[in-house]
Biopython code that builds the backbone (N, CA, C, O; Angstrom):
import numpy as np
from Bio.PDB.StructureBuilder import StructureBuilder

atoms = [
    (1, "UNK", "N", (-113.120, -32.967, -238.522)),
    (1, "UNK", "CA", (-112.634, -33.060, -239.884)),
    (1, "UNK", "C", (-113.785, -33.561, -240.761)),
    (1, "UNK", "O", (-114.607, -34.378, -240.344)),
    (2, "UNK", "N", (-113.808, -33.097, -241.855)),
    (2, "UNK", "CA", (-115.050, -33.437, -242.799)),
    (2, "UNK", "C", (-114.255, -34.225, -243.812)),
    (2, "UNK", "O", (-113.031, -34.252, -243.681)),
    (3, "UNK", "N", (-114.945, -34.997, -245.004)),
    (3, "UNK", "CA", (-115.153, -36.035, -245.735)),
    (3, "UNK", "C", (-114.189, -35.151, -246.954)),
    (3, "UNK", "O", (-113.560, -35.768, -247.814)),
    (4, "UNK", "N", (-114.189, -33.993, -246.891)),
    (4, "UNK", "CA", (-113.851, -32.836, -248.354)),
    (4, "UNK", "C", (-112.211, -32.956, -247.750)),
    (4, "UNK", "O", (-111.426, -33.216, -248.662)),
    (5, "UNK", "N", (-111.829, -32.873, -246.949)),
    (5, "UNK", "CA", (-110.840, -32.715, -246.326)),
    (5, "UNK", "C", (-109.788, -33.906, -246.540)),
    (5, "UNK", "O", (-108.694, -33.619, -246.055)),
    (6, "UNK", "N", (-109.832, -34.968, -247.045)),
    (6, "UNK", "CA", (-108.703, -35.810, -246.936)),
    (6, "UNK", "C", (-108.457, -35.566, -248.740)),
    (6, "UNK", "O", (-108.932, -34.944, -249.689)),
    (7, "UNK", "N", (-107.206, -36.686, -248.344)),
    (7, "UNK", "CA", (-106.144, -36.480, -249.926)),
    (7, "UNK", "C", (-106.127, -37.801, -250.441)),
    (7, "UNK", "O", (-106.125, -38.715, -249.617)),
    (8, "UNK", "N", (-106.114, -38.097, -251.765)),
    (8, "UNK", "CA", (-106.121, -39.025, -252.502)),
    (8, "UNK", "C", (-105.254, -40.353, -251.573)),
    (8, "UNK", "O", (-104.090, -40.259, -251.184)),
    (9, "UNK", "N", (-106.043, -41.394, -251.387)),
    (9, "UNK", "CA", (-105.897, -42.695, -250.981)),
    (9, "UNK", "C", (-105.710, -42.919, -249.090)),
    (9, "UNK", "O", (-105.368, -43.930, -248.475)),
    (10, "UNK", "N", (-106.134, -41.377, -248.504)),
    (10, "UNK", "CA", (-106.735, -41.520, -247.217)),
    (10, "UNK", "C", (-107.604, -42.271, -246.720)),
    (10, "UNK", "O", (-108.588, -42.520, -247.416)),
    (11, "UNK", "N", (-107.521, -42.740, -245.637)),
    (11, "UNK", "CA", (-109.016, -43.595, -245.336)),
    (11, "UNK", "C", (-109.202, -42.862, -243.828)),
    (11, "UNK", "O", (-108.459, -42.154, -243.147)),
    (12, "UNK", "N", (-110.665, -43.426, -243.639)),
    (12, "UNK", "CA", (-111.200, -42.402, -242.347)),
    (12, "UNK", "C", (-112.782, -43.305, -242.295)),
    (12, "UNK", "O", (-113.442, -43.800, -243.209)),
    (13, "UNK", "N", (-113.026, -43.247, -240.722)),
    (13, "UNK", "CA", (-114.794, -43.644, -240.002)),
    (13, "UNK", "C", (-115.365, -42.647, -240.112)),
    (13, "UNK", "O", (-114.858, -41.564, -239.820)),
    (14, "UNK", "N", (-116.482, -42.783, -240.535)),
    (14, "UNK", "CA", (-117.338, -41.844, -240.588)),
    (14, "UNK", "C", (-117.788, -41.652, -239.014)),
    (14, "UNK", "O", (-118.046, -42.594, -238.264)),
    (15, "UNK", "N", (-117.842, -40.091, -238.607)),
    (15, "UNK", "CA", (-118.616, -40.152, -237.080)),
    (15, "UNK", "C", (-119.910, -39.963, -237.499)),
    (15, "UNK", "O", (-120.769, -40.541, -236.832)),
    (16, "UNK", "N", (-120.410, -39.036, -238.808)),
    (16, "UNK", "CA", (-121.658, -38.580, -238.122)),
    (16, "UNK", "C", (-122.313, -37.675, -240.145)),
    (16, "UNK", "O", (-121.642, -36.955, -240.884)),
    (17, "UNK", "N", (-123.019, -37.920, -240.240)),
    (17, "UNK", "CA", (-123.621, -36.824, -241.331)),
    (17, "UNK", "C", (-124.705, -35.977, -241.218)),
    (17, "UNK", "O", (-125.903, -36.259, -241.219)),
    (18, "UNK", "N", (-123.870, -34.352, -241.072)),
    (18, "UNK", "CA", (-124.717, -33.428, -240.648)),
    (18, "UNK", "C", (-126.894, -33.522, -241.296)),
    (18, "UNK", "O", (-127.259, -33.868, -242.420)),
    (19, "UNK", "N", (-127.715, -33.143, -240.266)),
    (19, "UNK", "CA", (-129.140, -33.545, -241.250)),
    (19, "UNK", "C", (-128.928, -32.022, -242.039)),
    (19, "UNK", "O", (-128.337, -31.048, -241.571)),
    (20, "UNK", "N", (-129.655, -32.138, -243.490)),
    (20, "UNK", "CA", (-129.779, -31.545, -244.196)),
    (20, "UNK", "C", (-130.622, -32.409, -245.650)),
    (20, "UNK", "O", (-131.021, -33.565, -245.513)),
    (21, "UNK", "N", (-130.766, -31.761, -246.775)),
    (21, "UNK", "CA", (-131.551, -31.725, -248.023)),
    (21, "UNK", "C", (-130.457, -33.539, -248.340)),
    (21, "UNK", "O", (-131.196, -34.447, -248.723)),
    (22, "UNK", "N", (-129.479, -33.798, -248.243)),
    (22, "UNK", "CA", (-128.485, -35.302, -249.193)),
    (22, "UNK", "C", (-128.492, -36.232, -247.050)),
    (22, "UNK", "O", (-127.939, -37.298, -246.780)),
    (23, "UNK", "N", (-129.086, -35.555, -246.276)),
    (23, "UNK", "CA", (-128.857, -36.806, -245.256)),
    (23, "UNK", "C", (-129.503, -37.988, -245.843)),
    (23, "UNK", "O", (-128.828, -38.588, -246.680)),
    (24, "UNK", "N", (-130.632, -38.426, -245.584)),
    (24, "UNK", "CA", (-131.093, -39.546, -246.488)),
    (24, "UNK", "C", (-130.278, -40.440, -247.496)),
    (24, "UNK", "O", (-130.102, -41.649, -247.346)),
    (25, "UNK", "N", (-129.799, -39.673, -248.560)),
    (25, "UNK", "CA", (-129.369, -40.227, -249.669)),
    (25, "UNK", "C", (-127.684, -40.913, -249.113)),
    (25, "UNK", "O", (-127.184, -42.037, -249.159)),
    (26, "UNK", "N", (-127.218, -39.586, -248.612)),
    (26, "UNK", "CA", (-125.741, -40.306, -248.063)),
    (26, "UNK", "C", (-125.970, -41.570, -247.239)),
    (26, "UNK", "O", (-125.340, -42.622, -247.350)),
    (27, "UNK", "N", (-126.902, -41.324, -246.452)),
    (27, "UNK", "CA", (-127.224, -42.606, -245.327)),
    (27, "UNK", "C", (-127.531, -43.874, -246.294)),
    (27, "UNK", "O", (-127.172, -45.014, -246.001)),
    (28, "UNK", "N", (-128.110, -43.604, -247.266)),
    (28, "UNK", "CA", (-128.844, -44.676, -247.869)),
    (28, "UNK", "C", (-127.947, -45.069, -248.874)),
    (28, "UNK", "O", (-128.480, -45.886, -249.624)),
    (29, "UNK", "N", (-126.382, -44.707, -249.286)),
    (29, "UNK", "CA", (-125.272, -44.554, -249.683)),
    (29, "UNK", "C", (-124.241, -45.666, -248.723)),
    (29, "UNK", "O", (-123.173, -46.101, -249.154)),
    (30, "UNK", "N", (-124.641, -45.905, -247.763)),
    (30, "UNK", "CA", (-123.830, -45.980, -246.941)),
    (30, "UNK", "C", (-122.759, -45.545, -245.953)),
    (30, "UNK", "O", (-121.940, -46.292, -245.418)),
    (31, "UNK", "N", (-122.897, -44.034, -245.761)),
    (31, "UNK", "CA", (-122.142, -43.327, -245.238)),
    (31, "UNK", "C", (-122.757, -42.629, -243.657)),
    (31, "UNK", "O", (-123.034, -41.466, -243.361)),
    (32, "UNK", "N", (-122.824, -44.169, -242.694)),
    (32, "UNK", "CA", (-123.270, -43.496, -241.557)),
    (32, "UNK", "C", (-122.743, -43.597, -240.751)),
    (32, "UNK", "O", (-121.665, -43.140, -241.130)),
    (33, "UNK", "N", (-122.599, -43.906, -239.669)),
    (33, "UNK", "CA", (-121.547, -44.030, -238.493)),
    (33, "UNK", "C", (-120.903, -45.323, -238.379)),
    (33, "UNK", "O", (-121.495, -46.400, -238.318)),
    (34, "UNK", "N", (-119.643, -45.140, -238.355)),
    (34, "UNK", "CA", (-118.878, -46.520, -238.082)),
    (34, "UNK", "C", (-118.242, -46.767, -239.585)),
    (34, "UNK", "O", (-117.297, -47.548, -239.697)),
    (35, "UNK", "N", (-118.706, -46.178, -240.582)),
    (35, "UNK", "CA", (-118.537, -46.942, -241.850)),
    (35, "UNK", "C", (-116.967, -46.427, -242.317)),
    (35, "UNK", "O", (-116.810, -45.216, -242.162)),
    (36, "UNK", "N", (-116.156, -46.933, -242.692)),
    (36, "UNK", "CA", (-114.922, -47.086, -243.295)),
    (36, "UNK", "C", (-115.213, -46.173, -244.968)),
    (36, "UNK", "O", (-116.194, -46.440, -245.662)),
    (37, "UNK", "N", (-114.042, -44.987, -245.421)),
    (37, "UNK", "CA", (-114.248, -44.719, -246.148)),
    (37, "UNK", "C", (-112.701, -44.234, -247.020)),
    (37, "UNK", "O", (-111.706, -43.695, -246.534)),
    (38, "UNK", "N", (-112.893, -44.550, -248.090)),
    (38, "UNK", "CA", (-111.188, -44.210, -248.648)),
    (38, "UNK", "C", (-112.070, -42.862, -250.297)),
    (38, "UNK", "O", (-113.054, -42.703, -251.020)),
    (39, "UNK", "N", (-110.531, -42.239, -249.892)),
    (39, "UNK", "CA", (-111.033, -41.119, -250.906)),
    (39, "UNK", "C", (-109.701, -41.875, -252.071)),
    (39, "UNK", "O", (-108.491, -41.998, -251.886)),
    (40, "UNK", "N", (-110.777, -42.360, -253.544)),
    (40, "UNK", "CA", (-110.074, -42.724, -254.805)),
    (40, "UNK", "C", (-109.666, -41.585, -255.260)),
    (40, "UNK", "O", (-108.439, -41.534, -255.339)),
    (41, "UNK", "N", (-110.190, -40.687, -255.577)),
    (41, "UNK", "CA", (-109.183, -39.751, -256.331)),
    (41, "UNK", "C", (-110.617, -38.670, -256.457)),
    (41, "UNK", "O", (-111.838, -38.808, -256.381)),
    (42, "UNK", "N", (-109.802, -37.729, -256.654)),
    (42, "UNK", "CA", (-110.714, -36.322, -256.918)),
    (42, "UNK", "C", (-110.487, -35.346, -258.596)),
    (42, "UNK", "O", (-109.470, -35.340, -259.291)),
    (43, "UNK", "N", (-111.534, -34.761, -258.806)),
    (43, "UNK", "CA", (-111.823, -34.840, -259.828)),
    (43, "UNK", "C", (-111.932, -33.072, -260.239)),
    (43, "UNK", "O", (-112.656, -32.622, -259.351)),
    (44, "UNK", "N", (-111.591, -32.074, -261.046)),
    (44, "UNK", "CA", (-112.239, -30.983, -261.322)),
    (44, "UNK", "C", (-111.866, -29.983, -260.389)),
    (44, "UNK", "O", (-112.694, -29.102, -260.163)),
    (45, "UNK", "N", (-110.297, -29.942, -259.552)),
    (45, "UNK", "CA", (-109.733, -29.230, -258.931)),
    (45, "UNK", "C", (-110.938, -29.548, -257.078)),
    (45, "UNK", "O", (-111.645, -28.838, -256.363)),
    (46, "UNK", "N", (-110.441, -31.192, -257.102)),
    (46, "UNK", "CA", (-111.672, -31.293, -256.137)),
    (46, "UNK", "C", (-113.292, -30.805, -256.102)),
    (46, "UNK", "O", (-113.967, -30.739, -255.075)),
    (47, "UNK", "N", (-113.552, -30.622, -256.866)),
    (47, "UNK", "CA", (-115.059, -30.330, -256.744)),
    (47, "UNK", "C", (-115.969, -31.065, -256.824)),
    (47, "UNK", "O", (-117.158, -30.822, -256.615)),
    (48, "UNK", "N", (-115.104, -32.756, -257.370)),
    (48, "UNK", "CA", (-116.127, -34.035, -257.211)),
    (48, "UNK", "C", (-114.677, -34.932, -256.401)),
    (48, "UNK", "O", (-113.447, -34.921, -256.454)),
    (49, "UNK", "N", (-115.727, -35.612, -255.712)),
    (49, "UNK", "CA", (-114.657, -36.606, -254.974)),
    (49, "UNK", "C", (-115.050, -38.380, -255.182)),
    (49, "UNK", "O", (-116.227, -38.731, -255.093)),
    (50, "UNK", "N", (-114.122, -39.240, -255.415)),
    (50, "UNK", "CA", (-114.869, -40.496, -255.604)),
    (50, "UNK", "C", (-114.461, -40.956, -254.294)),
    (50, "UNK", "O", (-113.354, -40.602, -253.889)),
    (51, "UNK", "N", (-115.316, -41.817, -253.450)),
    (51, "UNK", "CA", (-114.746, -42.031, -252.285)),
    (51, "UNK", "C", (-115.568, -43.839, -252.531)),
    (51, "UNK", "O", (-116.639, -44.111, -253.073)),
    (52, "UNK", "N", (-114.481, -44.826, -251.848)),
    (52, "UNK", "CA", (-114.963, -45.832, -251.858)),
    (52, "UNK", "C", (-115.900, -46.106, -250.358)),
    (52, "UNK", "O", (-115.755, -45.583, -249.253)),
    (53, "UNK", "N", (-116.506, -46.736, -250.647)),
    (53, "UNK", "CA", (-117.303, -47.264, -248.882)),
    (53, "UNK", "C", (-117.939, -48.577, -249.211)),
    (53, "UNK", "O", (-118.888, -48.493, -249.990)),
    (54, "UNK", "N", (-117.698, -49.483, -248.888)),
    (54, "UNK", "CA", (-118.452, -50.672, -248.868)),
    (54, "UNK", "C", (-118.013, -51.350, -249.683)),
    (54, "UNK", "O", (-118.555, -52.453, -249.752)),
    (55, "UNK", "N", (-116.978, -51.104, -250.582)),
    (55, "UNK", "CA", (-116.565, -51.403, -251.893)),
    (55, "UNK", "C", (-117.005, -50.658, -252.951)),
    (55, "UNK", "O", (-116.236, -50.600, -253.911)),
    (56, "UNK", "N", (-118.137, -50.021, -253.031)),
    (56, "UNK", "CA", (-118.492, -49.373, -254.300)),
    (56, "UNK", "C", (-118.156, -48.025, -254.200)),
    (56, "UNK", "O", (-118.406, -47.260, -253.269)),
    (57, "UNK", "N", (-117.611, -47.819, -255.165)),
    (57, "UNK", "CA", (-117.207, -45.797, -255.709)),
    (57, "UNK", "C", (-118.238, -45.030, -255.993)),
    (57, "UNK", "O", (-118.897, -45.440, -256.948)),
    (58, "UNK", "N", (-118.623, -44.020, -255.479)),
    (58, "UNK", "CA", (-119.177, -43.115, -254.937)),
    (58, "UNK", "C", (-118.828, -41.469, -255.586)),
    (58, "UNK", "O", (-117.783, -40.850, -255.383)),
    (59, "UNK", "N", (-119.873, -41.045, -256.307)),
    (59, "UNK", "CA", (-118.979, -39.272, -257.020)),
    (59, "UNK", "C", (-119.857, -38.554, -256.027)),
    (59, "UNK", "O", (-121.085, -38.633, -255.996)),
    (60, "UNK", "N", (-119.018, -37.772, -255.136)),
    (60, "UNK", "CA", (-119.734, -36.252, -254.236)),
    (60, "UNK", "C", (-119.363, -35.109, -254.739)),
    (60, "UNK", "O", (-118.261, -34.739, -255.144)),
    (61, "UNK", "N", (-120.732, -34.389, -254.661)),
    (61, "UNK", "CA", (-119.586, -33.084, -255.347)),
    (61, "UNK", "C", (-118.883, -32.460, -253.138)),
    (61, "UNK", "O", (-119.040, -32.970, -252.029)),
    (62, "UNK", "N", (-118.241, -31.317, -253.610)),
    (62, "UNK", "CA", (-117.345, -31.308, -252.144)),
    (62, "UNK", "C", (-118.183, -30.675, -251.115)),
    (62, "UNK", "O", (-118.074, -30.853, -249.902)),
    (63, "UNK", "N", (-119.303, -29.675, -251.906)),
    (63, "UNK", "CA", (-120.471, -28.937, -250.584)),
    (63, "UNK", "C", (-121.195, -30.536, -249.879)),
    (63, "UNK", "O", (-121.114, -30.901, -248.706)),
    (64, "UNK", "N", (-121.658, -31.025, -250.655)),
    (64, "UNK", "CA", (-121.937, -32.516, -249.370)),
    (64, "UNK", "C", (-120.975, -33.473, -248.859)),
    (64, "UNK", "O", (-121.145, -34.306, -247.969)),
    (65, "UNK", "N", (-120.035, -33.255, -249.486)),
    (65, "UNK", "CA", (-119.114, -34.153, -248.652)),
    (65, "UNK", "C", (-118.715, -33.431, -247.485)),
    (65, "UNK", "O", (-118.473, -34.245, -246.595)),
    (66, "UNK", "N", (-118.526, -32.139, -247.068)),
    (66, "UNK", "CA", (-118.820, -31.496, -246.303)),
    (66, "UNK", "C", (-119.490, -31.781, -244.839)),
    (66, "UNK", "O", (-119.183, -31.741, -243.647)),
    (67, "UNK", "N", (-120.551, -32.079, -245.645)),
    (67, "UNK", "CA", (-121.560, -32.675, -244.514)),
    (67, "UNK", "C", (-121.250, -33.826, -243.845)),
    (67, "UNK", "O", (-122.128, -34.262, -243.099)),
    (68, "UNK", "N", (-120.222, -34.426, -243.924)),
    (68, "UNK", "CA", (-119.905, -35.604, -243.368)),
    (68, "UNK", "C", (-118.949, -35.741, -242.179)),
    (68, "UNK", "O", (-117.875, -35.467, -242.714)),
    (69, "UNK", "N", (-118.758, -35.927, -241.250)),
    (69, "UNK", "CA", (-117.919, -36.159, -240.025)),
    (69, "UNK", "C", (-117.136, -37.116, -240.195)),
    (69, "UNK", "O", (-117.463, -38.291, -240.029)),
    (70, "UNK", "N", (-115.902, -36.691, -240.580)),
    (70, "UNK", "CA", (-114.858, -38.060, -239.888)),
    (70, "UNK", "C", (-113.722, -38.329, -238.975)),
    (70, "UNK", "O", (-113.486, -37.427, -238.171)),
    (71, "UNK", "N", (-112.987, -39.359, -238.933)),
    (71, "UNK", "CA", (-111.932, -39.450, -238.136)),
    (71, "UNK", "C", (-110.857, -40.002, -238.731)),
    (71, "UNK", "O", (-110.774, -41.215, -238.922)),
    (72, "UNK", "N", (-109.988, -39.193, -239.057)),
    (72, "UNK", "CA", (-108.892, -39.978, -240.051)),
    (72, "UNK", "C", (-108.432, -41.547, -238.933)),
    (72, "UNK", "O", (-108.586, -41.648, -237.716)),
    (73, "UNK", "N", (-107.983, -42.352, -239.690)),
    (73, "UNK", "CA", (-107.267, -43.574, -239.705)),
    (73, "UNK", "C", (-105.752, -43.370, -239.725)),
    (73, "UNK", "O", (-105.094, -42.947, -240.675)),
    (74, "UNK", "N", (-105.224, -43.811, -238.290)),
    (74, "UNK", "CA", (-103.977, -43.721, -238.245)),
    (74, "UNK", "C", (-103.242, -44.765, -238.951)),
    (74, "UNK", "O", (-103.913, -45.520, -239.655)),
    (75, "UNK", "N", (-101.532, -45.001, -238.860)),
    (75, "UNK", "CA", (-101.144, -45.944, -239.254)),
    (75, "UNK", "C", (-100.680, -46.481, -240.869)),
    (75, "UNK", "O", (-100.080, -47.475, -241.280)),
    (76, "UNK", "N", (-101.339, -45.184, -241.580)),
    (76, "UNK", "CA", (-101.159, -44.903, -242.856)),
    (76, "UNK", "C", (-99.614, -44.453, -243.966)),
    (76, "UNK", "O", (-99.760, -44.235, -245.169)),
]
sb = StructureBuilder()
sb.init_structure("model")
sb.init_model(0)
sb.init_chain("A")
sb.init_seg("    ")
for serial, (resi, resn, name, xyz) in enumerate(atoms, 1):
    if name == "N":
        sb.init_residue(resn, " ", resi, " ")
    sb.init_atom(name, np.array(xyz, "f"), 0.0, 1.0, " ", f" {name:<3s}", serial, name[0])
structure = sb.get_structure()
């Protein structure tokens, strides 16, 4: 399951962010393995997503969020 994939106020671990041209930046974002992530709300028929991680809100557009591996969070 990728990062584009959940619905407003989901949360999910990140497994993994595919390498490509935004690895760096996501990593350096905070979005690497292990990290806890909730999707705030989406924007422009989804085409930007705000996702919290660490506490701070975050705008992706949805081709890199893409790139991201997760594992939804049960219990929700």
């Amino acid at each position: 399951m990728h990062l584009a994939e959940l619905q407003q106020g989901d949360t999910a671990t990140v497994l993994g962010v595919a390498q490509g041209e935004a690895y760096c930046q996501l990593c350096a974002l905070g979005l690497n393995a292990g990290a806890e992530v909730e999707l705030v709300r989406s924007l422009s028929r989804k085409s930007l997503l705000i996702i919290r991680v660490d506490g701070f809100d975050i705008a992706l557009r949805n081709e890199t969020a893409r790139t991201v591996k997760i594992r939804m969070e049960h219990g929700r």
